[in-house]
PyMOL Python script that loads the backbone (N, CA, C, O; Angstrom):
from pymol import cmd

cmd.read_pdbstr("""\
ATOM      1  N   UNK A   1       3.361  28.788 -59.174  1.00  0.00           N
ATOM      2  CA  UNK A   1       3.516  27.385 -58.847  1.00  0.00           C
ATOM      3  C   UNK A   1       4.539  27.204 -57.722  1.00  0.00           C
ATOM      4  O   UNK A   1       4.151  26.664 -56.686  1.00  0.00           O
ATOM      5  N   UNK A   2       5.500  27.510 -57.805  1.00  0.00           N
ATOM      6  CA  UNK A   2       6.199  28.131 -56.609  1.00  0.00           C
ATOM      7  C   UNK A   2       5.974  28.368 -55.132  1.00  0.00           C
ATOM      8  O   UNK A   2       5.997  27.768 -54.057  1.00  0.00           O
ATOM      9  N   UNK A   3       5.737  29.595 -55.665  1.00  0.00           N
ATOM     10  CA  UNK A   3       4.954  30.309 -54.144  1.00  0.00           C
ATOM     11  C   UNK A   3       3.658  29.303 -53.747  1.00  0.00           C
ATOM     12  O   UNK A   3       3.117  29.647 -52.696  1.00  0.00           O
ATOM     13  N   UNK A   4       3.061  28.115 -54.404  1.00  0.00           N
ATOM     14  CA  UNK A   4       2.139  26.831 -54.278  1.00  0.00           C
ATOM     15  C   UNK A   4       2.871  25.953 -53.452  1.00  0.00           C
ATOM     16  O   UNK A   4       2.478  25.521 -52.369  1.00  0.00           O
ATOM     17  N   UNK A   5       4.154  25.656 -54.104  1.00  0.00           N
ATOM     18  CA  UNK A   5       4.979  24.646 -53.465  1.00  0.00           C
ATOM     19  C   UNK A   5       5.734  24.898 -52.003  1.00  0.00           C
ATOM     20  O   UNK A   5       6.069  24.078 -51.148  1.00  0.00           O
ATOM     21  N   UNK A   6       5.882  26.410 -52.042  1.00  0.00           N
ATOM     22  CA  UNK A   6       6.894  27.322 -51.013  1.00  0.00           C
ATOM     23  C   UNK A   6       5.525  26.959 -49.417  1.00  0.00           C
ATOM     24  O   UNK A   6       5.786  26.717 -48.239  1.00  0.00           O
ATOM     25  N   UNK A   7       4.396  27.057 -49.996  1.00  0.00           N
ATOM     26  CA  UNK A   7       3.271  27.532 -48.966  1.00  0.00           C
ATOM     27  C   UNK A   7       3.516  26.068 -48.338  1.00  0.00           C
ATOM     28  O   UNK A   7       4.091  25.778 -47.290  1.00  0.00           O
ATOM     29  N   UNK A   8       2.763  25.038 -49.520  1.00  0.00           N
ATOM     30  CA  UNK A   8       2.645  23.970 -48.862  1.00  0.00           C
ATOM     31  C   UNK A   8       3.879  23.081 -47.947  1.00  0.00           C
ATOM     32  O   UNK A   8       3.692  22.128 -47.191  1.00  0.00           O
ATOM     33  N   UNK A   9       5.068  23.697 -48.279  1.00  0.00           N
ATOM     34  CA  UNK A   9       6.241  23.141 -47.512  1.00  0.00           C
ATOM     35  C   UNK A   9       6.224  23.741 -46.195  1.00  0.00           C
ATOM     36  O   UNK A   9       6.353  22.977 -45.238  1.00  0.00           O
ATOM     37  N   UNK A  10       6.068  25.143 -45.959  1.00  0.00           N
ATOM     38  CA  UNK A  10       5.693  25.802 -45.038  1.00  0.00           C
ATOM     39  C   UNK A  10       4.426  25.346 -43.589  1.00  0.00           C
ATOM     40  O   UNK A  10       4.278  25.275 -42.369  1.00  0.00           O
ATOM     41  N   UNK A  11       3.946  25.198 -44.590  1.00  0.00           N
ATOM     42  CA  UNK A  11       2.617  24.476 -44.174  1.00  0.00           C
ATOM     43  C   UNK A  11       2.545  22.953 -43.260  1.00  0.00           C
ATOM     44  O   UNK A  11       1.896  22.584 -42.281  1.00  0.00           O
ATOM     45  N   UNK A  12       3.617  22.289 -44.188  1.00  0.00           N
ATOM     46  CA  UNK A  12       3.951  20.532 -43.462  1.00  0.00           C
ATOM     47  C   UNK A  12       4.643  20.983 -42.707  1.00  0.00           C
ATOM     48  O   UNK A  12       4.574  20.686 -41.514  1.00  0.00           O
ATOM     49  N   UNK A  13       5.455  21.779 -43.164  1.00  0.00           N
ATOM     50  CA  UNK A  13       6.680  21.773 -41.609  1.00  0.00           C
ATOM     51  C   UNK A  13       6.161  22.768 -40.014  1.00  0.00           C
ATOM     52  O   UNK A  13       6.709  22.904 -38.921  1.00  0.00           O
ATOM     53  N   UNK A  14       4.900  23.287 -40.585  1.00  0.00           N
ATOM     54  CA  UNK A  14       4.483  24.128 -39.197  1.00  0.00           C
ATOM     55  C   UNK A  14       3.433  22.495 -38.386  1.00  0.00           C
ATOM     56  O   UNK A  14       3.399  22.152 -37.204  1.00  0.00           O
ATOM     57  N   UNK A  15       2.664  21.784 -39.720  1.00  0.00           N
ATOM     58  CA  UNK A  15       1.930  20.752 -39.014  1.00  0.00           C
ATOM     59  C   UNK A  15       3.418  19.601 -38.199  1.00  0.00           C
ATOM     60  O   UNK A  15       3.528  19.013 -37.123  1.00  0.00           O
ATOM     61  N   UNK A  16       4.130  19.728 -39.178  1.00  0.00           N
ATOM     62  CA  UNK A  16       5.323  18.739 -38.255  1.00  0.00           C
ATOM     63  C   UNK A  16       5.773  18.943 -36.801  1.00  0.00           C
ATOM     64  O   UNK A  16       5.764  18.276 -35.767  1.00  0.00           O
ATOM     65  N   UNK A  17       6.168  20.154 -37.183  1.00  0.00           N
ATOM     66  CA  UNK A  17       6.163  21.233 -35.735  1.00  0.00           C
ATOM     67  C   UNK A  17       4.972  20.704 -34.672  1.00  0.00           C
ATOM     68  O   UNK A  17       5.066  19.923 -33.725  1.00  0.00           O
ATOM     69  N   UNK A  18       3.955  21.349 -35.139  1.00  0.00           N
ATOM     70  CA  UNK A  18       2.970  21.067 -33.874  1.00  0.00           C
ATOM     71  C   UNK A  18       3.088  19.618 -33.319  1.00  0.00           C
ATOM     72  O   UNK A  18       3.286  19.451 -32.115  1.00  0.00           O
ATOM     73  N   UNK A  19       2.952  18.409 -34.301  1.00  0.00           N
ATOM     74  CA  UNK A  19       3.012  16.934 -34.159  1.00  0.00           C
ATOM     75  C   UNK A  19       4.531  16.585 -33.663  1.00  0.00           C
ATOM     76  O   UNK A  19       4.490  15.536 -33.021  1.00  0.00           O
ATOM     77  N   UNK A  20       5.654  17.030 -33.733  1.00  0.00           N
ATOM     78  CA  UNK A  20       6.642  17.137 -32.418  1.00  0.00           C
ATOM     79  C   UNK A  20       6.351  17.571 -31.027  1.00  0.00           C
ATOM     80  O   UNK A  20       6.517  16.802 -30.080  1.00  0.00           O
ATOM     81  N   UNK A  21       5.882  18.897 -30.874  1.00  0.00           N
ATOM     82  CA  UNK A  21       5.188  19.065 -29.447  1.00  0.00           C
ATOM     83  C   UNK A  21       4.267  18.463 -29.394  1.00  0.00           C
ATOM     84  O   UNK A  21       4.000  18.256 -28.211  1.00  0.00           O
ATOM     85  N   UNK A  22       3.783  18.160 -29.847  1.00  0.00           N
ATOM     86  CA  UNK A  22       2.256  17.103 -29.349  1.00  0.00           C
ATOM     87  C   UNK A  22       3.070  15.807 -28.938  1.00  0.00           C
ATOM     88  O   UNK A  22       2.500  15.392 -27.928  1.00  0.00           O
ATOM     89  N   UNK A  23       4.546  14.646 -29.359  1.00  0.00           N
ATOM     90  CA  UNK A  23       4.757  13.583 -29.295  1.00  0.00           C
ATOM     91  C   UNK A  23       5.854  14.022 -28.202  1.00  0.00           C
ATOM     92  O   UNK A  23       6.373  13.183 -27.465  1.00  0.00           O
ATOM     93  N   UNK A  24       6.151  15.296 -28.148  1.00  0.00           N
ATOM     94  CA  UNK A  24       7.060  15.581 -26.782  1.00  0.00           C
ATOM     95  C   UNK A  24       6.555  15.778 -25.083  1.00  0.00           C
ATOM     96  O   UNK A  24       6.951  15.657 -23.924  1.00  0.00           O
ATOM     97  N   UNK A  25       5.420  16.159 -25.893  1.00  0.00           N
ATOM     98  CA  UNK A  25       4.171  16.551 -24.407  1.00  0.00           C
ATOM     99  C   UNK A  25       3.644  15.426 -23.721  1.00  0.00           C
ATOM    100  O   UNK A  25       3.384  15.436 -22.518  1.00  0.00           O
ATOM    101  N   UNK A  26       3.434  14.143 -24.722  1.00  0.00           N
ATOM    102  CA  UNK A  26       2.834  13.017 -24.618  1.00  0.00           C
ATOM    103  C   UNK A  26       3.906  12.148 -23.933  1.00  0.00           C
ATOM    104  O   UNK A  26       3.589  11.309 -23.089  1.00  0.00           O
ATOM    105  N   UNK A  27       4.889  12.314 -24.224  1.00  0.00           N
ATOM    106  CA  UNK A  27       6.239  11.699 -23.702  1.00  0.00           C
ATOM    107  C   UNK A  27       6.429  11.816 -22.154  1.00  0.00           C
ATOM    108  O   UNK A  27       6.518  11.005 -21.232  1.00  0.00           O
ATOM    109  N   UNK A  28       6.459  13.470 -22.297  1.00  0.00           N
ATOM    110  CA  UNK A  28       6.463  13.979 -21.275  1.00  0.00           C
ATOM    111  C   UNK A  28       5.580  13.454 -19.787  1.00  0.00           C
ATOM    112  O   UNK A  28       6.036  13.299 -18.654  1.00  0.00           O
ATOM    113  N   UNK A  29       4.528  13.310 -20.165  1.00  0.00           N
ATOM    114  CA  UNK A  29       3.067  13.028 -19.583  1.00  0.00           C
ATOM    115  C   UNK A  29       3.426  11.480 -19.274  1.00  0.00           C
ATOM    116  O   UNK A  29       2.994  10.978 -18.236  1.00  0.00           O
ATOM    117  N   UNK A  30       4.161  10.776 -20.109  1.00  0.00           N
ATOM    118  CA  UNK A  30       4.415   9.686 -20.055  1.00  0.00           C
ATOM    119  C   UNK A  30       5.045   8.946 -18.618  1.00  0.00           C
ATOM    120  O   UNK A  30       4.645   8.213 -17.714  1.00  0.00           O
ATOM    121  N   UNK A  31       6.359   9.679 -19.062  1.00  0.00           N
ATOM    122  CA  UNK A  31       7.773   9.766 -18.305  1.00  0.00           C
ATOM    123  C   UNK A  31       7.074  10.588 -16.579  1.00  0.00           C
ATOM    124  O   UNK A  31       7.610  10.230 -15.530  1.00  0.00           O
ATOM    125  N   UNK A  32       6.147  11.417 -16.549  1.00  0.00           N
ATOM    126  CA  UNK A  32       5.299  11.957 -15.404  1.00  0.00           C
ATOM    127  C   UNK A  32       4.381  10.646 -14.789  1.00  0.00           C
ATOM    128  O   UNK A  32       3.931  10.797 -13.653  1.00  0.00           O
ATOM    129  N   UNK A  33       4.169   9.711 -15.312  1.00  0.00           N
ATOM    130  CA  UNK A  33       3.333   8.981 -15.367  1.00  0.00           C
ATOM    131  C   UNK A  33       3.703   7.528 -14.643  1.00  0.00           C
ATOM    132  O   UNK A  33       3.063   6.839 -13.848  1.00  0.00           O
ATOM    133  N   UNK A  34       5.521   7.294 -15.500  1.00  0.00           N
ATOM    134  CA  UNK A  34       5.921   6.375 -14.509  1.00  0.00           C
ATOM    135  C   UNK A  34       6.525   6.640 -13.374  1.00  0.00           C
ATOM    136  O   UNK A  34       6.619   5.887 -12.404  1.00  0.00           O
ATOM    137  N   UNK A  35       6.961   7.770 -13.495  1.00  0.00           N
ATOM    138  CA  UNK A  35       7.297   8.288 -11.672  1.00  0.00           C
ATOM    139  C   UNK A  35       6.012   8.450 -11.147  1.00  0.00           C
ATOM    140  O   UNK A  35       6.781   8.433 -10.185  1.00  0.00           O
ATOM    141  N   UNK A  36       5.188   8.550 -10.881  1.00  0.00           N
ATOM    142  CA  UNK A  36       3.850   8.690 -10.181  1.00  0.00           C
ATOM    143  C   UNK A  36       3.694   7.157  -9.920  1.00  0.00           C
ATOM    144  O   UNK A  36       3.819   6.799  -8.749  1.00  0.00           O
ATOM    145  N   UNK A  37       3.444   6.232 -10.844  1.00  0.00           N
ATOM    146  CA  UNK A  37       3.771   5.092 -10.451  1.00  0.00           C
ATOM    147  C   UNK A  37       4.784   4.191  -9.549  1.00  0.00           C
ATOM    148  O   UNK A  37       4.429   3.224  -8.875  1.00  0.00           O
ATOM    149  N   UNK A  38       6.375   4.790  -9.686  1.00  0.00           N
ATOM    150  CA  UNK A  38       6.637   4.561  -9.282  1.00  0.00           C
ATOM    151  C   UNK A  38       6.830   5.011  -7.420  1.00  0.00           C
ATOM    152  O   UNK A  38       7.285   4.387  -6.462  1.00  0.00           O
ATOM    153  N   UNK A  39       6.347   6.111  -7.546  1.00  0.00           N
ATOM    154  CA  UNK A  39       6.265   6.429  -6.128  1.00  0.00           C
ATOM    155  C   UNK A  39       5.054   5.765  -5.716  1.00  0.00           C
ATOM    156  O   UNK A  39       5.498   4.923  -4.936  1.00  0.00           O
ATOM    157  N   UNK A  40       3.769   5.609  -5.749  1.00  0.00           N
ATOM    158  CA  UNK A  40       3.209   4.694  -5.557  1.00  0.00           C
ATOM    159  C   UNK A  40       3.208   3.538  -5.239  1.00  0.00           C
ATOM    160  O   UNK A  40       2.515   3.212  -4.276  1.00  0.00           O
ATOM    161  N   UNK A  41       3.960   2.577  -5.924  1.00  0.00           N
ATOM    162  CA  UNK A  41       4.395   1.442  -5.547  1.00  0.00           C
ATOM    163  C   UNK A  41       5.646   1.498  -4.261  1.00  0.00           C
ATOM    164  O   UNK A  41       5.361   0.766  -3.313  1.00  0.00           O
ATOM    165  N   UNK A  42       6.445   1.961  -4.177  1.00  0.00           N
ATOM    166  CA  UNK A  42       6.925   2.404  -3.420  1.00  0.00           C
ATOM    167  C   UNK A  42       6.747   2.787  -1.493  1.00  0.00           C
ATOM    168  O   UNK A  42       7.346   2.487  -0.461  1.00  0.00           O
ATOM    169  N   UNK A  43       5.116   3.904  -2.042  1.00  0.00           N
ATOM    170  CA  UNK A  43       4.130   4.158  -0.611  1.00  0.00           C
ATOM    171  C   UNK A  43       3.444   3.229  -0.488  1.00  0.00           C
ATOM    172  O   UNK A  43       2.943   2.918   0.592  1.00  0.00           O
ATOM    173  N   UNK A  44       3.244   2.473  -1.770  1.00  0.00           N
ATOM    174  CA  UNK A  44       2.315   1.282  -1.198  1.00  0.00           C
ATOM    175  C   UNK A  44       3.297   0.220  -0.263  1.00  0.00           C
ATOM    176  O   UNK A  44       2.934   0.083   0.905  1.00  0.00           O
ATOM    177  N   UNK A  45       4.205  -0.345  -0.590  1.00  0.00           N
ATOM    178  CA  UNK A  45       5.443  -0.839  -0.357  1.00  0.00           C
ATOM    179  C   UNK A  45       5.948  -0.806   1.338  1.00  0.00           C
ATOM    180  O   UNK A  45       6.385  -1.641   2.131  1.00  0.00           O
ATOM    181  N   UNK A  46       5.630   0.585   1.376  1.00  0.00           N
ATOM    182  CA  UNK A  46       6.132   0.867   2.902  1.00  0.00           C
ATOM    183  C   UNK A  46       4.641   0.540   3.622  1.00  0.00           C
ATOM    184  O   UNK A  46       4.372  -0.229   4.546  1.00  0.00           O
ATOM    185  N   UNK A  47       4.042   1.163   3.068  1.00  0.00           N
ATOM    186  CA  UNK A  47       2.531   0.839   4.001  1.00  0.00           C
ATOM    187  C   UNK A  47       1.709  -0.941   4.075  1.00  0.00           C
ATOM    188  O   UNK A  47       0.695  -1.287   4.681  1.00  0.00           O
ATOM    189  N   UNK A  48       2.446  -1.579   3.387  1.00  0.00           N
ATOM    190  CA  UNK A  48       2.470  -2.870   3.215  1.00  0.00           C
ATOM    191  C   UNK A  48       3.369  -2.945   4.652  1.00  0.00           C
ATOM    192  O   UNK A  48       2.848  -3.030   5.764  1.00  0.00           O
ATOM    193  N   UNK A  49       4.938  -2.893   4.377  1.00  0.00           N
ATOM    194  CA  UNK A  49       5.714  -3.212   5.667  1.00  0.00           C
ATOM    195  C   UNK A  49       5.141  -2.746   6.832  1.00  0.00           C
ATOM    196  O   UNK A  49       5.072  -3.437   7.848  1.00  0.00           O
ATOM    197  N   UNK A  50       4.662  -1.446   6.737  1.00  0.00           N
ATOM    198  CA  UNK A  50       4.246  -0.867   8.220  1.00  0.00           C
ATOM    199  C   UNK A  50       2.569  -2.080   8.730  1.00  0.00           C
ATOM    200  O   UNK A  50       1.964  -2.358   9.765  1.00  0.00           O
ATOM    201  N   UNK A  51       2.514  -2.286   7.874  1.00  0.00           N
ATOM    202  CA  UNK A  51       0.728  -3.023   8.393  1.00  0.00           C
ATOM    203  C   UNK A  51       1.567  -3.911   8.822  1.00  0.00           C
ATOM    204  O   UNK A  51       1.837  -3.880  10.023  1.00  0.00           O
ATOM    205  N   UNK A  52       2.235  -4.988   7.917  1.00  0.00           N
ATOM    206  CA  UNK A  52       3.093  -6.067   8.745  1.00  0.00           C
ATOM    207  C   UNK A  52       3.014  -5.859   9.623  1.00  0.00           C
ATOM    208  O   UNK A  52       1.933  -6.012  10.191  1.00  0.00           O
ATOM    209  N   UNK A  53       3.676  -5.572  10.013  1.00  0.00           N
ATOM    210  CA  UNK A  53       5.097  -5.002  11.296  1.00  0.00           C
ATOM    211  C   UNK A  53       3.711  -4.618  12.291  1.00  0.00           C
ATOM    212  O   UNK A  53       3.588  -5.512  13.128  1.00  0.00           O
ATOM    213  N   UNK A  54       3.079  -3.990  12.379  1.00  0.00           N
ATOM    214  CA  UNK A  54       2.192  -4.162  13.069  1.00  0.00           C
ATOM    215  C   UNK A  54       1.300  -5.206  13.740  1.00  0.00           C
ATOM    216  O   UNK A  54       1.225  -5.412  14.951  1.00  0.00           O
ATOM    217  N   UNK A  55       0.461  -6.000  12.508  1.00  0.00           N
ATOM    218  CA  UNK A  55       0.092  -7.052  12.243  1.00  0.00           C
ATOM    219  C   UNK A  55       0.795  -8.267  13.793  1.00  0.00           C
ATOM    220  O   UNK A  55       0.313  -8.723  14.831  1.00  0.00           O
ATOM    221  N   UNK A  56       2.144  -8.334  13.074  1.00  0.00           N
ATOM    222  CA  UNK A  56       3.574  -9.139  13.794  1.00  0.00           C
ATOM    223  C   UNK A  56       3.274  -8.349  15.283  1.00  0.00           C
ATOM    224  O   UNK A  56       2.916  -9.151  16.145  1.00  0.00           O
ATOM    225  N   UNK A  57       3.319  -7.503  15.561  1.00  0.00           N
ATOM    226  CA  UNK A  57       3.227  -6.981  17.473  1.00  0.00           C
ATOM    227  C   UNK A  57       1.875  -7.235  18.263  1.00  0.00           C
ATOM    228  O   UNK A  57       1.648  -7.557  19.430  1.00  0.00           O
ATOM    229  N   UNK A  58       0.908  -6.912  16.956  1.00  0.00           N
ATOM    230  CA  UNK A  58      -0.525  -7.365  17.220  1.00  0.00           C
ATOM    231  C   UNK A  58      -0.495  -8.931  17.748  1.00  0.00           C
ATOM    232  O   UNK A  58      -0.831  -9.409  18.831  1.00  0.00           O
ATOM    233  N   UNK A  59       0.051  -9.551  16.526  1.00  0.00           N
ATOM    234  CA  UNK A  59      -0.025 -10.648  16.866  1.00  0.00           C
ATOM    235  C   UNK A  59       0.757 -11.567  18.722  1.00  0.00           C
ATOM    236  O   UNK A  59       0.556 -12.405  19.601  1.00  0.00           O
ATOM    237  N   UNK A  60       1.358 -10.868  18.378  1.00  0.00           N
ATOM    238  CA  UNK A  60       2.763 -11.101  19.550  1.00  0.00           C
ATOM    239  C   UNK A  60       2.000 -10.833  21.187  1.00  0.00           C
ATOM    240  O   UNK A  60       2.191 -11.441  22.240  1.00  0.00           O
ATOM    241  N   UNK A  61       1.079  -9.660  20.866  1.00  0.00           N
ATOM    242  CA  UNK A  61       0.258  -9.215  21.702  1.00  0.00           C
ATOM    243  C   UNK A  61      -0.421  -9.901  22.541  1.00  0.00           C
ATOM    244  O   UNK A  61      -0.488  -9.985  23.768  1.00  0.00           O
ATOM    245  N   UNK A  62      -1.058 -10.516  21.394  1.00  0.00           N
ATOM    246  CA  UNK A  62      -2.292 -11.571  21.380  1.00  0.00           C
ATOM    247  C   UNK A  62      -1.633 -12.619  22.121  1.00  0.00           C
ATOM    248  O   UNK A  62      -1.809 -12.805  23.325  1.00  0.00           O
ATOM    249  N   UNK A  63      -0.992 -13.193  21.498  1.00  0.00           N
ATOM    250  CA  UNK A  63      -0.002 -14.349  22.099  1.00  0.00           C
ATOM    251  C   UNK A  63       0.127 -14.051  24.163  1.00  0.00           C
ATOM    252  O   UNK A  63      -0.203 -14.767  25.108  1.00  0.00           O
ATOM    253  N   UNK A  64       0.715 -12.761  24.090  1.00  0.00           N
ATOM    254  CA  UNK A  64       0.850 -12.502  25.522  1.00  0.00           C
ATOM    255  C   UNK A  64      -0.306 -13.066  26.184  1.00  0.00           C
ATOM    256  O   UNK A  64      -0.322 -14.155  26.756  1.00  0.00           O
ATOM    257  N   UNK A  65      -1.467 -12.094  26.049  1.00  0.00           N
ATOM    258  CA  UNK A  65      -2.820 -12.071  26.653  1.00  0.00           C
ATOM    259  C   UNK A  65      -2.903 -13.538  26.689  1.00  0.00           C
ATOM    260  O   UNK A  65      -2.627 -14.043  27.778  1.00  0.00           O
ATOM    261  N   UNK A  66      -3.213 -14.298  25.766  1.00  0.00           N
ATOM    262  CA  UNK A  66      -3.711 -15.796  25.665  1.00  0.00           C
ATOM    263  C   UNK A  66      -2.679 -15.909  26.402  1.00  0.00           C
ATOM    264  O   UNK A  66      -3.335 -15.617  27.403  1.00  0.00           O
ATOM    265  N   UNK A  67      -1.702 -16.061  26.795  1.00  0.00           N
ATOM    266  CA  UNK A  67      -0.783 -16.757  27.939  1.00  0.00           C
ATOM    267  C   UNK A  67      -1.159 -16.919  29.229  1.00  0.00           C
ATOM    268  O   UNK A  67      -1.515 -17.859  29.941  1.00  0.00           O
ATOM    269  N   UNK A  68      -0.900 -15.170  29.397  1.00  0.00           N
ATOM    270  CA  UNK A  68      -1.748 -14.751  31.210  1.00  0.00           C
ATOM    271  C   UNK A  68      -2.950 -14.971  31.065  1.00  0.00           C
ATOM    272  O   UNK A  68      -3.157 -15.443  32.183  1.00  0.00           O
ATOM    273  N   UNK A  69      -4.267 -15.016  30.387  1.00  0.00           N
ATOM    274  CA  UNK A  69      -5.458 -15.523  30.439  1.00  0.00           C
ATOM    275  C   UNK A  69      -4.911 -17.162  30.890  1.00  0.00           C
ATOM    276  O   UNK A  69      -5.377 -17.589  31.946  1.00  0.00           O
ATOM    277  N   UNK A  70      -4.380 -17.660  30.465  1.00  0.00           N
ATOM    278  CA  UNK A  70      -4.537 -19.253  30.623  1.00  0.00           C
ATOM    279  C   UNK A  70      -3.616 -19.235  32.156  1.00  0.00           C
ATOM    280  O   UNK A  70      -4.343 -19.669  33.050  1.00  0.00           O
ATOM    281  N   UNK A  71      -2.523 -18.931  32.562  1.00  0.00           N
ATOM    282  CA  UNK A  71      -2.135 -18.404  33.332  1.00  0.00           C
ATOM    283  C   UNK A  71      -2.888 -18.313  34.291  1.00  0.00           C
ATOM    284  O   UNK A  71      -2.972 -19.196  35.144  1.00  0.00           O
ATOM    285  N   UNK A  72      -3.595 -17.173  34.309  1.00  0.00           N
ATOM    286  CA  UNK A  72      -5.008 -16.702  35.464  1.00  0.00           C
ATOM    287  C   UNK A  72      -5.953 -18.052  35.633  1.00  0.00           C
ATOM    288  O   UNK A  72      -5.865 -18.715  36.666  1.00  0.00           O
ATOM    289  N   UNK A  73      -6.681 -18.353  34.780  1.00  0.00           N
ATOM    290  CA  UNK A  73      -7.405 -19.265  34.870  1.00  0.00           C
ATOM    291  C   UNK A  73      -7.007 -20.988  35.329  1.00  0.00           C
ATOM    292  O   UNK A  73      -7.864 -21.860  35.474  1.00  0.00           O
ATOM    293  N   UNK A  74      -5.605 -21.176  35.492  1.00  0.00           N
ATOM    294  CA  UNK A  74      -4.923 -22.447  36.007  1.00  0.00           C
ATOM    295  C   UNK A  74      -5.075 -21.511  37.638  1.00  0.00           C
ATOM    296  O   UNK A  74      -5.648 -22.183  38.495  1.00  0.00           O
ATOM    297  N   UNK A  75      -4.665 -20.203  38.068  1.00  0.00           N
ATOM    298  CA  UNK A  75      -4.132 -19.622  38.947  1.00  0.00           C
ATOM    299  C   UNK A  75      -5.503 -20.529  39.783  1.00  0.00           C
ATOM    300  O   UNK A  75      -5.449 -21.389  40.662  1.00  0.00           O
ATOM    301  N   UNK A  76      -7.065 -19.703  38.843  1.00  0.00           N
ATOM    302  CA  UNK A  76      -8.193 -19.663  39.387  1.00  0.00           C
ATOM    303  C   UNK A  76      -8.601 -21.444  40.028  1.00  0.00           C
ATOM    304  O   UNK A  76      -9.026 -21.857  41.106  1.00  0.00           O
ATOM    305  N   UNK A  77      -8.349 -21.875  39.193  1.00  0.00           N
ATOM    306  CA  UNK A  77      -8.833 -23.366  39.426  1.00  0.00           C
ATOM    307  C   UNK A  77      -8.129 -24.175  40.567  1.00  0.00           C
ATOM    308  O   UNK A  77      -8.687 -25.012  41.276  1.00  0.00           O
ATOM    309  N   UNK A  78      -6.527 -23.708  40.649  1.00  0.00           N
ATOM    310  CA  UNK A  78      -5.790 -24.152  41.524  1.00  0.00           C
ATOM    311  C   UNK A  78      -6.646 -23.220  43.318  1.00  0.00           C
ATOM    312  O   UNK A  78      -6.692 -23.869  44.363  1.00  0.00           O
ATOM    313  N   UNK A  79      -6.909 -22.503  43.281  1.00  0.00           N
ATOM    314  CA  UNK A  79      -7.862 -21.695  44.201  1.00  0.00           C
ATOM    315  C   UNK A  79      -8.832 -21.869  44.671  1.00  0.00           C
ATOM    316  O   UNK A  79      -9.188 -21.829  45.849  1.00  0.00           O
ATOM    317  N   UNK A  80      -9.752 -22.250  43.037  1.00  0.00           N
ATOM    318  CA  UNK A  80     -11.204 -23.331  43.402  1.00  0.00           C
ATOM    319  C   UNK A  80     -10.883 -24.683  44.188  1.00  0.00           C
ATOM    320  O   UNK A  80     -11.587 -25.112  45.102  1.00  0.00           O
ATOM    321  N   UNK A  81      -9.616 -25.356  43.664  1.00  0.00           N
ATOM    322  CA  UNK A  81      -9.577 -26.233  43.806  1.00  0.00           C
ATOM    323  C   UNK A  81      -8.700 -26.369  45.701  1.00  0.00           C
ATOM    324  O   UNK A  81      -8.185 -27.450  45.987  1.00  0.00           O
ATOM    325  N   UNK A  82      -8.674 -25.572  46.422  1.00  0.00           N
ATOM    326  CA  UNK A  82      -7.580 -25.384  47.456  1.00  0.00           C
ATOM    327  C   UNK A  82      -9.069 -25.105  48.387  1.00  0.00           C
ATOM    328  O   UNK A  82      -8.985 -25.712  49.455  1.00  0.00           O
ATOM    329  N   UNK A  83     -10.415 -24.333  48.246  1.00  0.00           N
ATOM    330  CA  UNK A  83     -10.944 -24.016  48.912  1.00  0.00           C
ATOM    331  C   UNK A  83     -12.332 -24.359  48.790  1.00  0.00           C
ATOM    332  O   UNK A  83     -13.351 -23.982  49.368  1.00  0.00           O
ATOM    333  N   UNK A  84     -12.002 -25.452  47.573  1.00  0.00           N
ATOM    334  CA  UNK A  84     -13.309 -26.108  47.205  1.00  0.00           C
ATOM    335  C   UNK A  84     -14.905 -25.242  47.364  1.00  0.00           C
ATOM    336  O   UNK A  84     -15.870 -25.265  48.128  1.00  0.00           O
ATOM    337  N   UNK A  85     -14.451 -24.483  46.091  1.00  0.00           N
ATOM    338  CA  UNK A  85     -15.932 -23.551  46.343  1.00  0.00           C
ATOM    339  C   UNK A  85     -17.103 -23.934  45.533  1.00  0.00           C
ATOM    340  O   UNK A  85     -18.177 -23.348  45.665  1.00  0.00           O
ATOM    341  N   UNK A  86     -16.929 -24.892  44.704  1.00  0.00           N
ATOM    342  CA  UNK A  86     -17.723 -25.713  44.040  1.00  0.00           C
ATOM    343  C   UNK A  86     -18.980 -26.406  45.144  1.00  0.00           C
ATOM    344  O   UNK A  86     -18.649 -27.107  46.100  1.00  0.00           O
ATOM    345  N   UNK A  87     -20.320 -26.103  44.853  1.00  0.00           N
ATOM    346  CA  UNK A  87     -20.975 -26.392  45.725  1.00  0.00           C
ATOM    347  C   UNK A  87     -21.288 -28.056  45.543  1.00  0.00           C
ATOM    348  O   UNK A  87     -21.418 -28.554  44.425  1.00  0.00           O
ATOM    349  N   UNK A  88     -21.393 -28.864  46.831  1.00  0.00           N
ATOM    350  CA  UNK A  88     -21.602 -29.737  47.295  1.00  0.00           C
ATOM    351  C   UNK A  88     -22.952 -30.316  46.500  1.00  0.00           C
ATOM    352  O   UNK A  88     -23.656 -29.445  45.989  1.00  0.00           O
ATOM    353  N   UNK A  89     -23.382 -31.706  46.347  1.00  0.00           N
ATOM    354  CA  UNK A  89     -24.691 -32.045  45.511  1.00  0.00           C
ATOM    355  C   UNK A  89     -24.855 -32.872  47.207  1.00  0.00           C
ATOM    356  O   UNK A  89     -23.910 -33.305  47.866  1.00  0.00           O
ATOM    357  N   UNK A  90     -26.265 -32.905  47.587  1.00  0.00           N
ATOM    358  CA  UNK A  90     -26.564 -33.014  48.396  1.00  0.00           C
ATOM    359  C   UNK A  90     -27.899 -34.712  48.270  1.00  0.00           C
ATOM    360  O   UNK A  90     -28.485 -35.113  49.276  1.00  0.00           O
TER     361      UNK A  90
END
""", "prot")
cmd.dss("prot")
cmd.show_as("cartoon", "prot")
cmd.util.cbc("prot")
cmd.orient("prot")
């Protein structure tokens, strides 16, 4: 009866055992899990700022061009308008 009781104590404490590494591994995996996340958010984070920031020069860009386009085209009209190349209706 003994050596019954000796086994089965043996027995819980090897299943306890395993079910500690199993809740340490899982932990583990866990704790792996929010650093992965958190670097993620992070690269996402920067690659967010970097599109900005781009976005912002793109934009700025744009702005230029539409300037000297309008620019050019006052240049053009003031030109049309100096040498009257607009044809005559007769």
């Amino acid at each position: 009866m003994l050596h019954d009781f000796t086994f089965q104590v043996k027995r819980m404490e090897a299943r306890l055992n395993l079910l500690r590494n199993k809740v340490m591994s899982e932990e583990a995996k866990q704790l792996q899990l929010e650093s992965l996340e958190r670097e993620m958010d992070l690269e996402l984070n920067a690659q967010k700022t970097k599109i900005g920031m781009k976005l912002r020069q793109t934009g700025a860009r744009l702005a230029e061009a539409r300037a000297e386009l309008a620019t050019r085209e006052r240049r053009l009209e003031q030109i049309e308008a100096r040498y009257d190349t607009q044809p005559h209706l007769v």
